[in-house]
N, C-alpha and C positions, 0 to 999 in steps of 0.2 A: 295803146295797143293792149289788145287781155294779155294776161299771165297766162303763163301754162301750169293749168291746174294736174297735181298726179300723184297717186296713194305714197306717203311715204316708204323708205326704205330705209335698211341698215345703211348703206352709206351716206344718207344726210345726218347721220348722228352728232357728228361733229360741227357741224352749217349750222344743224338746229339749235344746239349750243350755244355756238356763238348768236346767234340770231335772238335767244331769248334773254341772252347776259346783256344784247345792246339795248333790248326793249327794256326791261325788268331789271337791269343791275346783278349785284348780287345776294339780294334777299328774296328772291322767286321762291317760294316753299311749294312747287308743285315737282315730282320726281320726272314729268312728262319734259320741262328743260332741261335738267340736273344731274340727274341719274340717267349713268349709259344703259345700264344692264333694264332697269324699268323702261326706257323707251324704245330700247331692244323687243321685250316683250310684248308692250302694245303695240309694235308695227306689228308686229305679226301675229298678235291676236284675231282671230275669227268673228269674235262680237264686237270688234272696234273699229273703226275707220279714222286713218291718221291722213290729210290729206296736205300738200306743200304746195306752194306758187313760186313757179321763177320769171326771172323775165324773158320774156321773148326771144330778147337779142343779143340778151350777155349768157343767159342762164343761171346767174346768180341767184340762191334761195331769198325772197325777198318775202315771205308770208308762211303761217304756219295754222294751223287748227286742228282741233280731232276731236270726236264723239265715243265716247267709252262707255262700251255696253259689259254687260258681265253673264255666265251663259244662268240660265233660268228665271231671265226678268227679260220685260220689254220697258225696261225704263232707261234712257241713258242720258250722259252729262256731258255736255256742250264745254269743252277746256282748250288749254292754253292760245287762245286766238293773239298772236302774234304778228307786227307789221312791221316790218327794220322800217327808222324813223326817214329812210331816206325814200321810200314810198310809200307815206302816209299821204289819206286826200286822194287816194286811186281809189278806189273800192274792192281791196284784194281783201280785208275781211267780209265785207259781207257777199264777195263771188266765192268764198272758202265756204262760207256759213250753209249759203243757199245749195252748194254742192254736194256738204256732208247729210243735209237735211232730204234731199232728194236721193242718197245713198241708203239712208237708214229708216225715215220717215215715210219717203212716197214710194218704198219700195215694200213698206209693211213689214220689215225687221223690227220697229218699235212702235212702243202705241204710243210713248211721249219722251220728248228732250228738253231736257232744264240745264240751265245756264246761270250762275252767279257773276254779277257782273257787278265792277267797280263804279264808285260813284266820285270817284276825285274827278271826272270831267262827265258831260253827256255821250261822247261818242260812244261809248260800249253800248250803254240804252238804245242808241239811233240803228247800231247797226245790228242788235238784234230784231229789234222792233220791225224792221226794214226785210225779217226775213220769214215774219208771223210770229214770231215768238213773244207774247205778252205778260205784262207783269201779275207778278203774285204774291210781292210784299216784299219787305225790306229786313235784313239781316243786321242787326248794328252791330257794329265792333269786332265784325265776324273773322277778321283775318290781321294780321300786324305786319306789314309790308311797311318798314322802315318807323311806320307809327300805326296806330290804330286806322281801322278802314269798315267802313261799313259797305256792303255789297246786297246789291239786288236783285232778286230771283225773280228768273222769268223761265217760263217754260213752251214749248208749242206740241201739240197733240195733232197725232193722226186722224185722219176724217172719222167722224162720227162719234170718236170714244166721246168725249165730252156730255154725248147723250148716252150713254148707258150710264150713269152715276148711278150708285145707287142710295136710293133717301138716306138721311139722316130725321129722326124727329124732336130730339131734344139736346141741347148743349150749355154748359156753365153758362151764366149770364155775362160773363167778360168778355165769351167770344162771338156774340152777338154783332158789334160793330164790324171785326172784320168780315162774317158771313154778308151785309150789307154791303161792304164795302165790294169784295170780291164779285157780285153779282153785279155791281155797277160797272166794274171793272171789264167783266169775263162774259159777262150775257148771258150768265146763267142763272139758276135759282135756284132758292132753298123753302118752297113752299111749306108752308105748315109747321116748319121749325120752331118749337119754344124754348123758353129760357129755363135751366132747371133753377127755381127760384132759393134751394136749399144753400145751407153755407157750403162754404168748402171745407176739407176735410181737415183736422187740427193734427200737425205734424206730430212726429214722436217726442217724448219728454224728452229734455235734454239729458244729453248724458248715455241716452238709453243704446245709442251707435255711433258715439265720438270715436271712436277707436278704430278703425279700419286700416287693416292693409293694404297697401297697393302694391298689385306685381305684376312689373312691367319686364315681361319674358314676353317677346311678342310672335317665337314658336309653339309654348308653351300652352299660353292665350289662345292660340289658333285652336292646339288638338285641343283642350278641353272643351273649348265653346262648339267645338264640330262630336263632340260626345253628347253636350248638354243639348244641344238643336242638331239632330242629325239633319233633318230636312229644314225648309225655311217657313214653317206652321207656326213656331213660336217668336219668329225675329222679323221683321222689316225694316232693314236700313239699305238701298243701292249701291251699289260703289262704295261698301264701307265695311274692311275687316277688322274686329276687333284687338287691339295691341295691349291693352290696357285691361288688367281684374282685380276689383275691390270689394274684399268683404271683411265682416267682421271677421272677432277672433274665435265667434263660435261657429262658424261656419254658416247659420243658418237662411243667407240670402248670397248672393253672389251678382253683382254688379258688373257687362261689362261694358268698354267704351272704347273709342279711337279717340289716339291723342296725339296732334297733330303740335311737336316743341318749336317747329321753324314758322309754322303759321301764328304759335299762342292760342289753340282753339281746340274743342273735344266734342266728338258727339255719344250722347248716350244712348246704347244700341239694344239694350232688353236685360231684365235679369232674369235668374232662375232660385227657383221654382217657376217663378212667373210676376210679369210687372209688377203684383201689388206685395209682393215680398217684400220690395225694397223701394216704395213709395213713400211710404213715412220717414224715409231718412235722407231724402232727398238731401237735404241741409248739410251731412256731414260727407255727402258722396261728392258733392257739387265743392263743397270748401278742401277737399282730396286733389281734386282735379286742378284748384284754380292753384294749390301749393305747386301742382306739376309744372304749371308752367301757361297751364288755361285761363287765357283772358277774357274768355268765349265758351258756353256752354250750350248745347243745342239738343233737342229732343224733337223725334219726328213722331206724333203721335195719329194715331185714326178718329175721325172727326168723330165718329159711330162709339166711341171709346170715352165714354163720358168721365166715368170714376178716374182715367189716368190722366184727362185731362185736369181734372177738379186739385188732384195732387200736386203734380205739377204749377199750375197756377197758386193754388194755397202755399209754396216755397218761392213766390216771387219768380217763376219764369211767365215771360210776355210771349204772348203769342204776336209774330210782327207777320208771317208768309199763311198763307193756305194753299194747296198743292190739290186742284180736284183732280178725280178722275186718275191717281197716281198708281192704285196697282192693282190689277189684275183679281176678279175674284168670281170666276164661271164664266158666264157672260155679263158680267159688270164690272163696276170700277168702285173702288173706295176712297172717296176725299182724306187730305191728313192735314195737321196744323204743326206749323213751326215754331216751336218753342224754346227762347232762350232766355239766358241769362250769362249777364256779364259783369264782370268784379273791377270792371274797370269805367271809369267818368264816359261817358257819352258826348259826344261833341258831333251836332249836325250842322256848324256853320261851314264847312267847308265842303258839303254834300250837293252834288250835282244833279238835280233831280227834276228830268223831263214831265210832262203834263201827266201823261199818263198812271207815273206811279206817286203821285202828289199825293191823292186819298190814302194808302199804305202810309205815308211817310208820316201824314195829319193820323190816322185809326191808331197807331203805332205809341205817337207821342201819349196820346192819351188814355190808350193804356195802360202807358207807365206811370203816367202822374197818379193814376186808378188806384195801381199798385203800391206805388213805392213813397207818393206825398201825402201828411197826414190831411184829414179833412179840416174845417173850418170846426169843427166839434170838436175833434181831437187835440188841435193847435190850443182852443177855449179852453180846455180843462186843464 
């Protein structure tokens, strides 16, 4: 018998609760099962669709999911997909999925939705996959659900964006493989792309920004980064307010990030002046983070973005995801790469990982050994 699908409300608050304590336990770091007052507000946010499943015949909440959009972007995030364990094997996630996606997607509210999804088993994979949504690389380490977890980013696009990309023509020679890789993946291309064959950029002398503050006032954080970026011209991050500001003690670059203590995980969301202020210190901004409590560090960069990219990689973050076609720019679209780095051991033997994102998972590994193992010259001397 289908479930009866229907936009959530304030009074399943409590159902949902329980409903994500029985899936997830009590280390859920998302505030969409957790926090009353946060899932209060995405019910009734306007750019978001929160949708519930009960059953037919009891009406018991037996399924959960929702698409969080935020207002001045058509990007949104595919979260907490939830199935009380005592109706798993129905297909009440991927009837949630395909409902939110025909709410937000085929109604042309968004031009695309991305989904991170776990890799302790295949089913997340299956049932997104199952609703168009295809992959786009591998996140390791990305989250700490009782242990470390690596999650996979998949996203599905509205008809057509995928053709207004707009070119890219040169990028670091590292992230060459996943541009191949991606194409293989996603059916698209990257015609005429070369490698910029130059080195990468040689971080700052040590010493020169060991010292950094961090001030985690996360009202504080908000006014001033809504001073520094009145508009969204100088920052690109979705669904992501900044909590977290680290700078030096001279004030001359300002770093800021979200930092997620219940996940173990940060992303780094723009500085000021401007990205390449605070480039060269990646090293001490990144060793800041992982003191807080970041097991996981992440950087969404624009493919078109070569110098930020070259930074970034020259401080050891791996590009594992690429995101085309991700925001909005006239009548086109800008690709971006996903760039992390993690201060904690890597472990894929316990990674569940369906046909399709196997290439990510192999471009990924190799990467890192790129990055992080010395050569057979190196080992010689």
């Amino acid at each position: 018998m289908k479930p009866v699908i229907t936009p959530a409300v304030r009074a399943d608050i409590a159902e949902l609760r329980q409903l994500y304590y029985a899936v997830y336990g009590p280390h859920y770091p998302v505030a969409l099962g957790t926090d009353p007052a946060e899932m209060a507000r995405l019910i009734e946010d306007p750019y978001s669709l929160w949708l519930v499943g009960r059953c037919a015949d009891t009406g018991a909440l037996t399924s959960s999911a929702a698409i969080h959009g935020e207002p001045g972007s058509r990007i949104g995030r595919l979260e907490g997909i939830a199935v009380h364990p005592d109706h798993r094997s129905a297909g009440l996630a991927a009837a949630l999925t395909e409902a939110l996606c025909a709410g937000m997607l085929d109604t042309g509210r968004l031009d695309s939705v991305y989904a991170t999804v776990r890799t302790v088993g295949s089913g997340p994979q299956r049932v997104v996959a199952r609703n168009g949504f295809r992959p786009l690389g591998i996140l390791p380490n990305a989250v700490d659900l009782r242990s470390r977890e690596s999650l996979a980013l998949y996203a599905r696009h509205s008809a057509g964006v995928l053709d207004r990309r707009l070119p890219v023509t040169e990028v670091p020679a590292p992230l060459l493989p996943l541009l191949r890789t991606a194409e293989a993946a996603l059916g698209i291309r990257y015609p005429g792309v070369r490698a910029d064959a130059g080195p990468l950029p040689a971080p700052a002398p040590h010493g020169a920004a060991e010292r950094l503050e961090t001030i985690e006032a996360p009202a504080f954080v908000r006014r001033r980064f809504r001073e520094r970026f009145p508009c969204a011209e100088g920052w690109f991050y979705p669904l992501h307010t900044p909590n977290v500001l680290l700078t030096p003690e001279d004030g001359r670059f300002e770093v800021y990030a979200y930092l997620n203590r219940a996940g173990g995980y940060a992303s780094l969301l723009t500085a000021h002046p401007d990205p390449a202020a605070a480039a060269a210190h990646l090293e001490p901004v990144t060793r800041a983070l992982a003191r807080a409590g970041a097991g996981y560090i992440e950087a969404l960069v624009p493919l078109a973005h070569r110098e930020a990219l070259s930074a970034f990689l020259a401080q050891g973050f791996v590009a594992g995801a690429l995101y085309p076609a991700m925001r909005a720019d006239g009548d086109g679209f800008h690709d971006y790469a996903v760039l992390s780095r993690t201060s904690e051991r890597i472990d894929f033997r316990g990674v569940a990982v369906e046909p399709p994102l196997q290439p990510y998972l192999d471009c990924y590994t190799s990467a890192w050994a790129s990055t992080h193992l010395p050569t057979s010259s190196e080992v010689a001397s």
